[in-house]
BARO-516369 format. One record per residue (C-alpha): residue in three letters; x, y, z. Coordinates in steps of 0.05 Angstrom, whole numbers, padded with zeros to 5 digits, always signed. Each point is the difference from the previous one (the first is absolute). Layout:
AlaXYZ;...
END
This chain:
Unk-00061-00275-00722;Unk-00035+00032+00053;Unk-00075+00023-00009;Unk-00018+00043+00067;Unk-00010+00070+00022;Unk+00033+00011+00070;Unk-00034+00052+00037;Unk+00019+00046+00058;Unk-00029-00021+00059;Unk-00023+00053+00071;Unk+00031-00015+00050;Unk-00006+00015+00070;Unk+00062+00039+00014;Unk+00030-00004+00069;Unk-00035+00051+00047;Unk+00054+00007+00055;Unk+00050+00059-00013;Unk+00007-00017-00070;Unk-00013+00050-00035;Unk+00007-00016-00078;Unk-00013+00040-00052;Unk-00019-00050-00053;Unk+00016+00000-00071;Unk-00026-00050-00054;Unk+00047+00005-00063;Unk-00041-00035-00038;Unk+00015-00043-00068;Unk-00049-00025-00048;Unk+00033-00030-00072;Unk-00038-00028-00046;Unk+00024-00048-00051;Unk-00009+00002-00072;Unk-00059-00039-00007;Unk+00006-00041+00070;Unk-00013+00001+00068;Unk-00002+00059+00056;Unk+00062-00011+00041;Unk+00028+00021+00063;Unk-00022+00059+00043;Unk+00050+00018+00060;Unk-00013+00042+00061;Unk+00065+00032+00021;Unk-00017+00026+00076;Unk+00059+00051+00027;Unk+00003+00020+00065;Unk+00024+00070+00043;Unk+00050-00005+00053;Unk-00032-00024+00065;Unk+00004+00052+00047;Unk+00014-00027+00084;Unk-00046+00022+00043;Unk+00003-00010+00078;Unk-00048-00061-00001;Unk+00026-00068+00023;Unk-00026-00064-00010;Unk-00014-00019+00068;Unk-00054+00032+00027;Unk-00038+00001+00074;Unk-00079-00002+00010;Unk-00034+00066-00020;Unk-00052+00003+00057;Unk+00018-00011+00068;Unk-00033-00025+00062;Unk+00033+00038+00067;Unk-00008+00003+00063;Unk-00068-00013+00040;Unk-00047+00040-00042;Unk+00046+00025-00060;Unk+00023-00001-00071;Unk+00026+00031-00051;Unk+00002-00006-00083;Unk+00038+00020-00060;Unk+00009+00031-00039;Unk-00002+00066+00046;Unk+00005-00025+00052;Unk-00074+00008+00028;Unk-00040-00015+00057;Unk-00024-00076-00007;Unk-00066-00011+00049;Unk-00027-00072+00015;Unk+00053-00035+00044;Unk-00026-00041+00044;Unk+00007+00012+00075;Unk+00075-00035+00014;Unk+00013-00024+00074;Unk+00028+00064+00037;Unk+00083+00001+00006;Unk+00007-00032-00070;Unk+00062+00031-00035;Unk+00008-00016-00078;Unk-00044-00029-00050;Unk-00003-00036-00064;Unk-00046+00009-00068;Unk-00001-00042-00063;Unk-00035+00029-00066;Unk-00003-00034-00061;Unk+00013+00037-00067;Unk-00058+00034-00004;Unk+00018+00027+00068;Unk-00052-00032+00044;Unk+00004-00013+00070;Unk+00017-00076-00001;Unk+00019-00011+00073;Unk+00031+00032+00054;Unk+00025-00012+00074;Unk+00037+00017+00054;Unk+00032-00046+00052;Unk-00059-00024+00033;Unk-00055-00003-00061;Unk-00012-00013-00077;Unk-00065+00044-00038;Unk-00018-00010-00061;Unk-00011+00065-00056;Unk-00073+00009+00031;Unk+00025+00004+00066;Unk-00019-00070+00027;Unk+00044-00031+00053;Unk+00023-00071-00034;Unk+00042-00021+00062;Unk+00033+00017+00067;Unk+00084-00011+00000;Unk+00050-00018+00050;Unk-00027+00021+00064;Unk-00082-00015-00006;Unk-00012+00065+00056;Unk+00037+00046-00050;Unk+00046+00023+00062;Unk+00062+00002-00046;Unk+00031+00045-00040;Unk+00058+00001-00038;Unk+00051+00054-00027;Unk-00022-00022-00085;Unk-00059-00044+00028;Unk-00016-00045-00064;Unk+00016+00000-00069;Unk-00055-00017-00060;Unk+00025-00023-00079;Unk-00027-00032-00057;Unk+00011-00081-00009;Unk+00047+00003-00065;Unk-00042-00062-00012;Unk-00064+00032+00002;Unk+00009+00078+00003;Unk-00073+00023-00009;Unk-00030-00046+00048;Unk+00037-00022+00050;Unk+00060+00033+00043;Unk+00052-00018+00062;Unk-00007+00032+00068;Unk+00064+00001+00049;Unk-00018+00025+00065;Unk+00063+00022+00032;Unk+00017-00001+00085;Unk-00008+00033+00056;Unk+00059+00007+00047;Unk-00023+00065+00040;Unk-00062-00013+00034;Unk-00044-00061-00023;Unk-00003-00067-00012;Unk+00067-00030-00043;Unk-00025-00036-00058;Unk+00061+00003-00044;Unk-00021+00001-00076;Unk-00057-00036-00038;Unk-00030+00003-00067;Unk-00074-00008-00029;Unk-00019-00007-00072;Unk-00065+00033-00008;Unk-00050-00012-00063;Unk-00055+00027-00034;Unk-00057-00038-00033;Unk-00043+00048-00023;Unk-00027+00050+00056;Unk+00018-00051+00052;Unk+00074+00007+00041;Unk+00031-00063+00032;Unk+00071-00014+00031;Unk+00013-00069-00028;Unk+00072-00008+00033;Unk+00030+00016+00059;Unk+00020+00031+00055;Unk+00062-00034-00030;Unk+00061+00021+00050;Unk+00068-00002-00033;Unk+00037+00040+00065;Unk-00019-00014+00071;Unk-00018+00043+00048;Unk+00063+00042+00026;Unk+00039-00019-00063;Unk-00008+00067-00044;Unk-00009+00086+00023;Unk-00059+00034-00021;Unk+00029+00015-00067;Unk-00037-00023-00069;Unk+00007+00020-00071;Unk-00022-00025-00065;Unk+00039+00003-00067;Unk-00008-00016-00070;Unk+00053-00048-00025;Unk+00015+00017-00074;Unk-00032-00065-00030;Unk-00075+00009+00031;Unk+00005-00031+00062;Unk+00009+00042+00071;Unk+00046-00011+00065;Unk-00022+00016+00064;Unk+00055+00020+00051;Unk-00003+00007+00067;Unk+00062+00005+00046;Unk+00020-00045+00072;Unk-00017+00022+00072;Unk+00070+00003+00020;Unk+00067-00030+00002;Unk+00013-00030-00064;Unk-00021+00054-00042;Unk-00022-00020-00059;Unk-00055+00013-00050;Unk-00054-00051-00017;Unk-00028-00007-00065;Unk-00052-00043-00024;Unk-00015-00008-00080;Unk-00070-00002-00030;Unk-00008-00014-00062;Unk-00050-00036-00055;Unk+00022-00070+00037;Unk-00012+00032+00070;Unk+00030+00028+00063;Unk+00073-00032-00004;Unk+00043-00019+00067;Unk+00034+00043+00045;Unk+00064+00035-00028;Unk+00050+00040+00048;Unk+00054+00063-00016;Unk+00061-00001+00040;Unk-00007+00074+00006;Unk+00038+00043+00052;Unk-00010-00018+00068;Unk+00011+00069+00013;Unk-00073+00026-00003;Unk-00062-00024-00004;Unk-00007-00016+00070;Unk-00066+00012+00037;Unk-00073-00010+00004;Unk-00036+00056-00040;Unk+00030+00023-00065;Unk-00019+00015-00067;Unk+00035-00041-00072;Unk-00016+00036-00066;Unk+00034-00019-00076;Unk+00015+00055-00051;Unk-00052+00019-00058;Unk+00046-00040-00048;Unk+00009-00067+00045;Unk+00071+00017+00014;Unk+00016+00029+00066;Unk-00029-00029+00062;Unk+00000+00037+00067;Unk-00018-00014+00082;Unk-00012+00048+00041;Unk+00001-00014+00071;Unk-00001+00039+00073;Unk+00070+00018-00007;Unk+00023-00027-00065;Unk-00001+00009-00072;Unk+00033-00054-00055;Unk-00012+00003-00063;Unk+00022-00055-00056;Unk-00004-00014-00078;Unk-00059-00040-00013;Unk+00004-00065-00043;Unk-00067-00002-00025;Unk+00016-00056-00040;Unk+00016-00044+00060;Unk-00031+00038+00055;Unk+00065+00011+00044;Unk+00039+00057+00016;Unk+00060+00017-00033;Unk+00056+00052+00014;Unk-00004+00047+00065;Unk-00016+00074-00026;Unk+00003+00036+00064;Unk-00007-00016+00074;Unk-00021+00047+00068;Unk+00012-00054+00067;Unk-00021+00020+00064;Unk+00003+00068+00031;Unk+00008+00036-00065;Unk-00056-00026-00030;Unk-00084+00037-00004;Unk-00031+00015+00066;Unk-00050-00062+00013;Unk+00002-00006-00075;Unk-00066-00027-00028;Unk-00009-00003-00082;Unk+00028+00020-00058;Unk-00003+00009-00076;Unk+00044+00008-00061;Unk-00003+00052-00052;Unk-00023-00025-00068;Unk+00067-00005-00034;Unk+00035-00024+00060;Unk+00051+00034+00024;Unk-00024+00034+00058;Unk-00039-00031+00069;Unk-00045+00032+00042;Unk-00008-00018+00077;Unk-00056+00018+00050;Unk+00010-00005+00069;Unk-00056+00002+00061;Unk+00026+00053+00024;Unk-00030+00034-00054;Unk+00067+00014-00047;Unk+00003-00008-00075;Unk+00072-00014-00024;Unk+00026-00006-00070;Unk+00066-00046-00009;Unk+00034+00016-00068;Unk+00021-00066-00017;Unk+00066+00016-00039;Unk+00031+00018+00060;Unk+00009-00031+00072;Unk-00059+00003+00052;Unk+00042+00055+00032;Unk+00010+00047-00062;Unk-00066-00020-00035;Unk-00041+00021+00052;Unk-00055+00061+00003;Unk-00055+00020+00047;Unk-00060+00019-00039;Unk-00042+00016+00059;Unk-00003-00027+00076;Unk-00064+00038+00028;Unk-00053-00038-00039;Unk-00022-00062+00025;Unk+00011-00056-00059;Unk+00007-00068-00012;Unk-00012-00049-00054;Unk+00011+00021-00065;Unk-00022-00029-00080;Unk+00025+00010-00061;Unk-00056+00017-00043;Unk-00016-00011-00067;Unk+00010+00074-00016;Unk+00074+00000+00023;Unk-00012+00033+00069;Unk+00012-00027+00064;Unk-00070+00007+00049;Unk+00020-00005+00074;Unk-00055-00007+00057;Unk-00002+00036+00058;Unk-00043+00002+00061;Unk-00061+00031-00030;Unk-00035+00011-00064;Unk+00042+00037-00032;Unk+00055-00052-00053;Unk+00068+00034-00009;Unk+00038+00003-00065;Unk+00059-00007-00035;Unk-00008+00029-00071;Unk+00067-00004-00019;Unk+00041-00058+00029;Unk+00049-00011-00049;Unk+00036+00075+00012;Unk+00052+00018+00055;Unk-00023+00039+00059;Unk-00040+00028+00032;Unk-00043+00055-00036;Unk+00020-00043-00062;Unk-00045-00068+00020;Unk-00054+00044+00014;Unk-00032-00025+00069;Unk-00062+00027+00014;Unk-00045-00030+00067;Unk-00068+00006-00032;Unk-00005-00024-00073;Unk-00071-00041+00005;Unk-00049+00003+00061;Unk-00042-00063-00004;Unk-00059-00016+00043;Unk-00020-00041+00056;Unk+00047-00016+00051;Unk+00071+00012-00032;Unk+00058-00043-00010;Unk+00027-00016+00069;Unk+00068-00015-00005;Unk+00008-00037-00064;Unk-00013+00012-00071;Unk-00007-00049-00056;Unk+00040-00060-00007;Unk-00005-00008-00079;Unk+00029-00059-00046;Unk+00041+00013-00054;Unk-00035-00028-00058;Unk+00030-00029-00063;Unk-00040+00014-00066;Unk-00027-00053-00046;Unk+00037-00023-00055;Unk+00026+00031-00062;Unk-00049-00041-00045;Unk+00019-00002-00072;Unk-00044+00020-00052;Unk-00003-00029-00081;Unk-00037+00006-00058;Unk+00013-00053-00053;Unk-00004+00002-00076;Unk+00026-00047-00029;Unk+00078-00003+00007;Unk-00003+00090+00018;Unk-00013-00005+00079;Unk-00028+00067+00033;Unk+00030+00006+00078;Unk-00010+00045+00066;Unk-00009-00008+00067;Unk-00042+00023+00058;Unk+00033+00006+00071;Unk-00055+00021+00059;Unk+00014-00002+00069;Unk-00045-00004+00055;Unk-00016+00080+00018;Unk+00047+00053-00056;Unk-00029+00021-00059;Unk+00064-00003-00036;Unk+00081-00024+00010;Unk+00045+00030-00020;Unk+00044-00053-00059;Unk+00075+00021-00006;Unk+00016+00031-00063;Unk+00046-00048-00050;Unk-00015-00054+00053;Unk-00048-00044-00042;Unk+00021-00061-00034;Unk-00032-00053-00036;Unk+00029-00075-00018;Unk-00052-00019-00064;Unk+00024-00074+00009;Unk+00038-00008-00064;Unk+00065-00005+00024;Unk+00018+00077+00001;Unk+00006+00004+00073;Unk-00024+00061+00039;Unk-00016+00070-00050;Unk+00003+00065+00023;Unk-00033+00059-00031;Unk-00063-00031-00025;Unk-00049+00041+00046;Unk-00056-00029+00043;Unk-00053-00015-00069;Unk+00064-00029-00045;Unk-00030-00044-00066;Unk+00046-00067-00013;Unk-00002-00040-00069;Unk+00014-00068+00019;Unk+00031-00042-00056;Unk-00039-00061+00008;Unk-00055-00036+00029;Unk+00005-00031+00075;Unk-00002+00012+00076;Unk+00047+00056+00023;Unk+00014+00021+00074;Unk-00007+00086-00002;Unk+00038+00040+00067;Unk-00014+00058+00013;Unk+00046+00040+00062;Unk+00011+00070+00022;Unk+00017+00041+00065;Unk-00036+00057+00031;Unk+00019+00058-00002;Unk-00007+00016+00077;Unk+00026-00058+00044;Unk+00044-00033-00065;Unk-00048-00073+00019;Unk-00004-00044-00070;Unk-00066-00021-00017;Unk-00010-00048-00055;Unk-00043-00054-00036;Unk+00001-00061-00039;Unk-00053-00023-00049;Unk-00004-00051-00055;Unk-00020+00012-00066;Unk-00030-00054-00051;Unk+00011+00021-00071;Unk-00040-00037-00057;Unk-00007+00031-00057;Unk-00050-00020-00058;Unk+00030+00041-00054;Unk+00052-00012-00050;Unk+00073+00004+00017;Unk+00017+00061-00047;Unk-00034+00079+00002;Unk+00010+00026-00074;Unk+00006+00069-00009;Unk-00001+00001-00070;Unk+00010-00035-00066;Unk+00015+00028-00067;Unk+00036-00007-00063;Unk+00017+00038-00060;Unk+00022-00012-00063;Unk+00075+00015-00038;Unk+00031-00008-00057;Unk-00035-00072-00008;Unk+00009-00019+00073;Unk-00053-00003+00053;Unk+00033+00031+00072;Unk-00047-00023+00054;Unk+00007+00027+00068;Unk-00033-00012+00071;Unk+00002+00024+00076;Unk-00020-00024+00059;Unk-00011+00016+00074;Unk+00015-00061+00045;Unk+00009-00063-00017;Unk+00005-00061+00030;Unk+00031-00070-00006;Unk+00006+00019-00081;Unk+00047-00041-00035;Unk-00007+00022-00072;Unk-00048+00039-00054;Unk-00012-00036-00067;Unk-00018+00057-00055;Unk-00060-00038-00046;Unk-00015+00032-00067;Unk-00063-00020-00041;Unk-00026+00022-00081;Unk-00070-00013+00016;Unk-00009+00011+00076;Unk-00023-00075+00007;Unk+00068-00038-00004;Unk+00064+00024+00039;Unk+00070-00014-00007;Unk+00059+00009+00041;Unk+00050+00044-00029;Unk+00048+00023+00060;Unk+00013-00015+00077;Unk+00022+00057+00051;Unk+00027-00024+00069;Unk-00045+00027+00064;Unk+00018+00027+00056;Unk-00021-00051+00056;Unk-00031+00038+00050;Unk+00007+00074+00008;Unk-00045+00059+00024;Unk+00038+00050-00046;Unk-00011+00022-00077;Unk+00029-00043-00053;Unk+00003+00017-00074;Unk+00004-00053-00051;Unk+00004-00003-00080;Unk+00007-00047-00054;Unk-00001+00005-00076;Unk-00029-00047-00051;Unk+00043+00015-00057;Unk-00039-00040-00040;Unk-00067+00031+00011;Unk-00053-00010-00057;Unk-00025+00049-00049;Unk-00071+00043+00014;Unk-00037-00024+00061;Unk+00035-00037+00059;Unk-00019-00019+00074;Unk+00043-00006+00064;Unk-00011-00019+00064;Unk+00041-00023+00061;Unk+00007-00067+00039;Unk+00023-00003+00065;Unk+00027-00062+00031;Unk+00013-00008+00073;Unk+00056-00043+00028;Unk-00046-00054+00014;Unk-00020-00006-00077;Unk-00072+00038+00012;Unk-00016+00057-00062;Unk-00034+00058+00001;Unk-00030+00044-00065;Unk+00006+00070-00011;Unk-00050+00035-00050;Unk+00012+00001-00075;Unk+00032+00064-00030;Unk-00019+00011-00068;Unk+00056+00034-00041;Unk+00003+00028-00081;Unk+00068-00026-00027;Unk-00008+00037-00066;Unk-00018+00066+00032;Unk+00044+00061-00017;Unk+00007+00018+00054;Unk+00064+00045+00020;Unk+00016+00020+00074;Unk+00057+00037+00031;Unk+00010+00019+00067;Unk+00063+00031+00019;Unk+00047+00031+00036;Unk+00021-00059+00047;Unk+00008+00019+00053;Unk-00022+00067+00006;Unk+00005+00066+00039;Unk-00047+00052-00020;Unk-00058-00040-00036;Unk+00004-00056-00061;Unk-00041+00003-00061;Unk-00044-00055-00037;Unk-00004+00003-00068;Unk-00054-00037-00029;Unk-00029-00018-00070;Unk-00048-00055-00010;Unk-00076+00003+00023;Unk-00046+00055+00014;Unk-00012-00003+00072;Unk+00045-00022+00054;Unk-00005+00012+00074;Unk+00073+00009+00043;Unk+00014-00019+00080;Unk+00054+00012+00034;Unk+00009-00049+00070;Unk+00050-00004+00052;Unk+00026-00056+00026;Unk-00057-00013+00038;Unk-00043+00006-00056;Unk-00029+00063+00022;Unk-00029+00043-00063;Unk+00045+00058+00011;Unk-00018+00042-00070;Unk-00051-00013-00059;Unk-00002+00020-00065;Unk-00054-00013-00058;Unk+00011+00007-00075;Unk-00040+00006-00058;Unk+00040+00000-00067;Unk+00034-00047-00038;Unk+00076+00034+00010;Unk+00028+00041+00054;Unk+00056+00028+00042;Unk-00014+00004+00077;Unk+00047+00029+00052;Unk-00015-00042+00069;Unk+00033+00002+00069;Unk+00011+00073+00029;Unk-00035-00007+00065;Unk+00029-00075+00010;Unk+00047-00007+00057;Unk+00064-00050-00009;Unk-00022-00061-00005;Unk-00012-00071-00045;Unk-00064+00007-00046;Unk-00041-00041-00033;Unk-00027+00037-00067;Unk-00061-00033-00026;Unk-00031+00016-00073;Unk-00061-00041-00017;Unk-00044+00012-00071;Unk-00059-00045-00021;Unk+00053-00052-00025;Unk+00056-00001+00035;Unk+00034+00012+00068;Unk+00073+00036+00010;Unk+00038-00006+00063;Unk+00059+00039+00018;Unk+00043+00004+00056;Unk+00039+00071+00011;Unk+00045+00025+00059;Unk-00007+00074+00024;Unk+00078+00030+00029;
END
């Protein structure tokens, strides 16, 4: 039999947009003259509500321009960029989750977060520039001190260097690039065009797109193992063509777009596999933006935004054709690139100090997206052309959380990205696999509590989607289960004595690997004999009543207790019950089942104390009596339901079980 106390343990509940209210129903059942048994923690949750937060995410400070930045939330004004080589057009920043300034660079340059140059790029004289200059991640091997650098080409007025990659590191306060320039497209192979996007599983695929005839988009996959060959779309050979040009991927990694001088394309994105998929929508030559330059996607989507040089802002619906989709938001501002930024709006630069905005990209229209040409004036010398060029960047893992005791394991998980404070989990969309051959569960919250029926290793999965871009996250853990205590959690065990027969009953909790109970009666309390066998129940987290009567049960003072055997032949003790066989003793409990209430009608001893449990063996009512006869309605405010009536006096024990319709 089982000698413990389980206890509730804290737990850190998940702090990222799950909000639980927590409720602990909690049991405590003590046995007649035994052990304290099992306490459970029952943890329900509310619905989940979505919120517009996705789990990719983009750098909340940015380095801009020669002299510029800007921060979020806000945005603000972010002073201390160092002075950048005149003419450069976009830059790259890298925070880590605290959200400081790892590295950034543009296409010529890489500074570390204090502003230190680490190394000159490409062209040593910094006389290039290119349309998305240089893109800065994390190394999925190493995401807190080390990260990948791809500088991209220029095609329009400096030196052609095609596209390399540096891993830089950090030992302490000291920066070093301890690989490359690594070039993995040569010189006039690829546009100006470079983008960086998460790819579901932690890893991230640059893109960048051919020079000219074929068309094609180049993707290059860097992962924990590092930066993987060259792999090729056969996109279109429509568009694309064209030395500058601008290639951006949708907030959920699922839409990939190039914008070019005439010429718009825009594909579904396999993030998976980093290659385009299915042609969305198409503008070719002559139809297409006016020296088109960069461009952006609205957080959910479905609708592209274009800039041209000669100073338009266009929005392309993207559930209809180029032609039909199209609206002019404004064409007398100057503007040019354009971010996505962490706070859903798009921030365009312009040719001065003032950042355009806008606030609401995912609406239709004009007035409805909200442009306005001054939404953040930063300081020093502006923007220039370009804006940020900003990785998508995956979270961390969904790690599992546990709390063991014994065989009763506690579970919840934590799931923190890089920059959000929270993300968003789809309602219903959590599921857990305990590793006892169930398969996946649904309904059992983010904190759920699993019995396990036995001792071992078990292999606990955890998945669930959020609620935003409909991405799975998940984890996989392995649990070691070794439990000291005995095999069987008694909830009680009493007996009573009839009409010259001794009934003996017992509950328990959980049991496991129980083969049998012996019942072992004794005259003296030294020397015990086996008087009946009941079969167990093998291994089971639910209740399970027994009973067993010695119908030959000796006269005046006798003593019972319980053996448990296991399968493998190992016993385990109960304590010793001590019962009065020759006590008048006369109990009746009745009506069974009942409505309304039951009554007890007793007549023996002076005192006697009465519980009433549920099934959980929650004390649900208590009453306490202190004469030798009596008549006691009990019941009223019970709901429907299976009972357990309990009568104890100094002698004896009484044990009921009644059924509420």
């Amino acid at each position: 039999m089982i000698f413990h106390q389980s206890k509730i343990m804290k737990r850190d509940f998940p702090k990222y947009n799950l909000n639980y209210t927590t409720m602990k129903a909690i049991t405590i059942m003590k046995a007649i003259r035994w052990s304290y048994v099992v306490i459970m923690a029952v943890f329900i949750s509310n619905n989940l509500s979505a919120q517009t937060v996705a789990p990719y995410t983009v750098s909340p400070k940015w380095m801009i321009g020669r002299t510029s930045g800007m921060s979020f939330p806000g945005p603000a004004d972010l002073t201390g960029n160092p002075a950048f080589n005149g003419g450069q057009e976009a830059t790259s920043t890298l925070c880590l989750p605290n959200k400081s300034i790892f590295a950034y660079c543009n296409n010529t340059q890489i500074y570390d977060g204090s502003n230190n140059l680490v190394q000159s790029i490409n062209s040593p004289n910094g006389g290039q520039s290119s349309t998305q200059g240089a893109v800065v991640f994390p190394d999925p091997a190493n995401p807190l001190t080390q990260a990948y650098i791809f500088s991209g080409d220029d095609q329009t007025g400096g030196t052609s260097n095609g596209v390399n990659w540096y891993l830089v590191r950090k030992t302490g306060a000291t920066y070093s690039v301890v690989s490359g320039p690594n070039n993995v497209a040569a010189k006039a192979a690829v546009n100006e065009g470079m983008v960086v996007g998460a790819d579901g599983n932690h890893g991230y695929w640059v893109v960048s797109h051919s020079e000219g005839p074929p068309n094609q988009y180049l993707s290059w996959h860097v992962t924990a193992s590092g930066v993987g060959a060259t792999q090729f779309s056969a996109s279109s050979s429509r568009g694309g063509s064209g030395a500058g040009g601008t290639i951006k991927i949708s907030k959920c990694q699922t839409k990939i777009a190039l914008i070019g001088p005439q010429e718009v394309e825009v594909y579904n994105w396999d993030k998976k596999n980093g290659v385009t998929g299915t042609l969305i929508g198409f503008s070719g030559t002559g139809n297409g933006p006016a020296s088109g330059y960069s461009g952006e996607f609205s957080p959910d989507g479905n609708v592209l935004y274009i800039t041209g040089l000669n100073g338009s802002l266009q929005q392309w619906d993207l559930s209809k054709s180029y032609a039909t989709g199209l609206i002019t938001i404004t064409g007398t501002n100057t503007i040019n690139g354009m971010m996505l930024g962490p706070d859903d709006k798009i921030y365009i630069a312009r040719f001065s100090n003032n950042i355009a905005a806008v606030t609401s990209p995912n609406s239709i229209g004009d007035a409805p997206a909200g442009y306005t040409s001054n939404a953040l004036t930063v300081s020093g010398n502006g923007p220039y052309i370009g804006l940020a060029n900003e990785a998508w960047l995956n979270p961390n893992d969904p790690v599992i959380n546990n709390s063991i005791s014994c065989l009763t394991v506690d579970f919840s998980f934590d799931f923190k990205t890089y920059f959000l404070d929270d993300i968003s989990v789809s309602a219903g969309s959590i599921e857990w696999n305990f590793g006892e051959g169930a398969g996946w569960q649904t309904g059992q919250g983010a904190t759920p509590t699993h019995v396990y029926g036995g001792n071992g290793t078990y292999t606990v999965m955890l998945r669930f989607n959020d609620a935003y871009c409909t991405q799975q996250w998940g984890d996989t853990i392995s649990i070691n289960l070794s439990c000291a205590a005995a095999p069987v959690s008694l909830i009680s065990f009493t007996g009573s004595y009839v009409h010259g027969q001794t009934q003996l009953r017992w509950t328990t909790a959980t049991e496991l690997n129980n083969d049998y109970f012996e019942v072992e009666r004794s005259d003296d309390g030294i020397n015990f004999y086996p008087v009946g066998k009941v079969k167990g129940n093998g291994s089971s987290a639910g209740m399970h009543e027994y009973e067993l009567t010695d119908a030959n049960s000796i006269s005046g003072v006798a003593y019972y207790r319980l053996v448990q055997y296991d399968y493998n032949g190992k016993k385990t003790y109960s304590n010793v019950i001590i019962l009065k066989t020759e006590k008048n003793t006369t109990v009746n409990v009745s009506p069974n089942p009942f409505t309304d209430n039951f009554t007890i009608n007793f007549s023996g001893e002076k005192s006697s104390q009465i519980k009433v449990l549920d099934v959980l063996g929650r004390v649900v009512e208590t009453r306490s009596m202190e004469q030798a006869s009596y008549s006691l309605s009990v019941g009223e405010n019970l709901s429907r339901g299976t009972y357990i009536i309990n009568i104890l006096t100094d002698q004896e024990n009484y044990t009921y079980k009644m059924v509420k319709e």
